[in-house]
C-alpha positions, 0 to 999 in steps of 0.5 A, a space after each residue: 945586682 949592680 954589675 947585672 943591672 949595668 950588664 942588662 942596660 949595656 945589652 940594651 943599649 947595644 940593642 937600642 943602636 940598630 932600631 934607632 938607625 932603623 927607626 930614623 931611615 924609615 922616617 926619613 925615607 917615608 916622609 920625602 915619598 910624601 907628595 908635599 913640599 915643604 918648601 912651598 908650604 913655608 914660603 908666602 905665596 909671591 915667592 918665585 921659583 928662584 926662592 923655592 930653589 934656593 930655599 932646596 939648596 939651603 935646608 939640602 932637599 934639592 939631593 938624593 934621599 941617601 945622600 940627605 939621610 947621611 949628612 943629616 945622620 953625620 949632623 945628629 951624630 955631632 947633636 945638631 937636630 937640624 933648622 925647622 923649615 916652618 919655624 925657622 929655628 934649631 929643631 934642637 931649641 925646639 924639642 928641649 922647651 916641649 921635651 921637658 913638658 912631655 916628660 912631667 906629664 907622662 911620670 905624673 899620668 905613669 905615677 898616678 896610673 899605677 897608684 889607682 890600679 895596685 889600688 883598685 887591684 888590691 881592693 878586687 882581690 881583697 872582695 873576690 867572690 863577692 858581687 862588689 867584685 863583679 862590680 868594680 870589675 864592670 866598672 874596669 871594662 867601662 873604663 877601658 871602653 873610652 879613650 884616654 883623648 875622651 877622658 879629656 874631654 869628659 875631664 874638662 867638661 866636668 871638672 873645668 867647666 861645669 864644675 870649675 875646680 881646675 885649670 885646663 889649658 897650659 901648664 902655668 896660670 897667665 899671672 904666674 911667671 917664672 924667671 929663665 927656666 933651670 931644667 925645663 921641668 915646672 915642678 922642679 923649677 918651682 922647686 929650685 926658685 922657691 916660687 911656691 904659688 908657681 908650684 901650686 899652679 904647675 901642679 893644678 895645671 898637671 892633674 886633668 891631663 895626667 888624670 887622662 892618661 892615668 884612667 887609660 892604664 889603672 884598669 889595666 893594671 887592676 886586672 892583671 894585678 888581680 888575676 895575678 894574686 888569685 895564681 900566687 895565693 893557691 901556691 905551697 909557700 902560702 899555704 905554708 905561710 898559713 899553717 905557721 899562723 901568719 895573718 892573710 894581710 901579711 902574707 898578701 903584703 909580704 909574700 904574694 903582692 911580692 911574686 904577682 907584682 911581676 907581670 904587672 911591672 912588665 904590663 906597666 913598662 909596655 903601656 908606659 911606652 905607649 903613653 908617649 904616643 897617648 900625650 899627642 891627643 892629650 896635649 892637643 886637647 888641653 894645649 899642653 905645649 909638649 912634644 904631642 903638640 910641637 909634633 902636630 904643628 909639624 905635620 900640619 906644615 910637613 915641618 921635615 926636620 921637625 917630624 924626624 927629631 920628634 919620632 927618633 925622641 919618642 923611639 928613644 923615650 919608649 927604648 928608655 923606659 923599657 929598659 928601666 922596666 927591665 932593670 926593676 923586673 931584675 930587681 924583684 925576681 931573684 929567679 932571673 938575677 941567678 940566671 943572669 
């Protein structure tokens, strides 16, 4: 299994090195044909025409597109992300303090996600044929019929406002400080540093957002996981299992939850992948400073470099969370391990 699952991820990976230089050209290219100048954006306005020039000169847009696409490809290559223009710090520095936050946020929207719908999945199918079915099944369709970036804001008007239960801006109280960050991750750091009322607050400041995103994905999770039990539960080896006597939650458990789980391990890894480009709205809304809100902030001021490093991340995010999906779907389904 092991020598499968790193054959899987170097496949992937050999794979993932054409889409990103894809993926990276594409970006470039587009953003240069845009009529903005970036430049002129970042300077104050009593600038002349000879700091405009120089300002070219220094960041290399006064060259051809090929030819900046290549020295800023070299640069990558040796991990230099380039210098903001708006910012006028290493996109590197950047993008490590708001990777961090964007990273927490989606595991704990991805986690909580999964746990409501192989819940709500297992209820559907435990009351199927009854009207408490029908009734959690038009529920789902509600829930899928709004936004995750309006579940924000219903969040936060419920249980932030009219209710005051949780926090709803940042991810760290005002009056809670934590000495030079170990990792970047709050959660973790808290951990690491012992400081117990910084968990506390980390977490209250994680559940509304990743709440957001969790309702995005728990009904699509609760009706594929359902319909893939009621296609399990008419198979021989359950019949099987039933003249044997085995009880109905255990052969559920056991034997169909086992076999259904597939698909839905395949529908986690492409909306977990989609869940990236969910966080921008999100974090706007509830200004959580990760990479949704350093990349708004990047295109509000045509930040050049800045929008390059974060798209190629996100590329590089969704890439990697596939593959991780791929290597778990290897794991559940022996079928596949013996042709592989």
């Amino acid at each position: 299994m092991t020598r499968i699952a790193l054959q899987l991820l170097l496949r992937r990976l050999l794979l993932a090195i054409p889409i990103l230089l894809c993926v990276s050209a594409l970006v470039f290219v587009i953003l240069r044909l845009l009529p903005a100048d970036p430049i002129a954006m970042s300077l104050p306005p009593g600038a002349t025409p000879e700091d405009v020039e120089r300002l070219k000169r220094d960041f290399g847009l006064d060259r051809s597109i090929p030819a900046q696409y290549f020295i800023w490809l070299g640069k990558l290559l040796t991990g230099d992300l380039g210098t903001s223009i708006f910012f006028r710090r290493g996109v590197g520095e950047l993008v490590s303090r708001a990777l961090p936050a964007t990273i927490e946020l989606v595991a704990a929207g991805l986690t909580l996600g999964v746990i409501l719908g192989v819940a709500g999945g297992l209820a559907m199918f435990a009351k199927r044929g009854t009207a408490a079915e029908q009734a959690i099944d038009l529920s789902t369709t509600g829930l899928m019929a709004i936004p995750e970036f309006l579940w924000a804001i219903l969040l936060i008007l419920f249980l932030g406002v009219a209710f005051p239960l949780l926090p709803f801006i940042g991810r760290l109280d005002p009056a809670v400080t934590l000495p030079p960050t170990i990792t970047g991750f709050l959660l973790l750091d808290s951990l690491l540093s012992g400081r117990w009322d910084a968990l506390r607050s980390a977490l209250a400041h994680l559940v509304l957002p990743s709440l957001a995103l969790a309702i995005g994905l728990a009904p699509l999770v609760m009706r594929v996981l359902r319909s893939s039990l009621l296609e399990t539960i008419l198979e021989d080896y359950i019949t099987q299992a039933r003249l044997r006597g085995i009880g109905e939650r255990r052969i559920l458990i056991g034997h169909a939850l086992k076999n259904a789980a597939l698909p839905t391990i395949s529908l986690i890894g492409v909306q977990g992948g989609f869940m990236f480009g969910g966080t921008v709205l999100v974090e706007m809304i509830f200004a959580y400073p990760g990479l949704g809100n350093l990349m708004v902030d990047a295109v509000r001021n045509h930040d050049l470099p800045v929008i390059q490093a974060v798209a190629l991340i996100y590329c590089v995010l969704v890439l990697a969370i596939n593959a991780i999906v791929d290597v778990i779907y290897l794991a559940a389904n022996p079928k596949l391990r013996a042709a592989s």
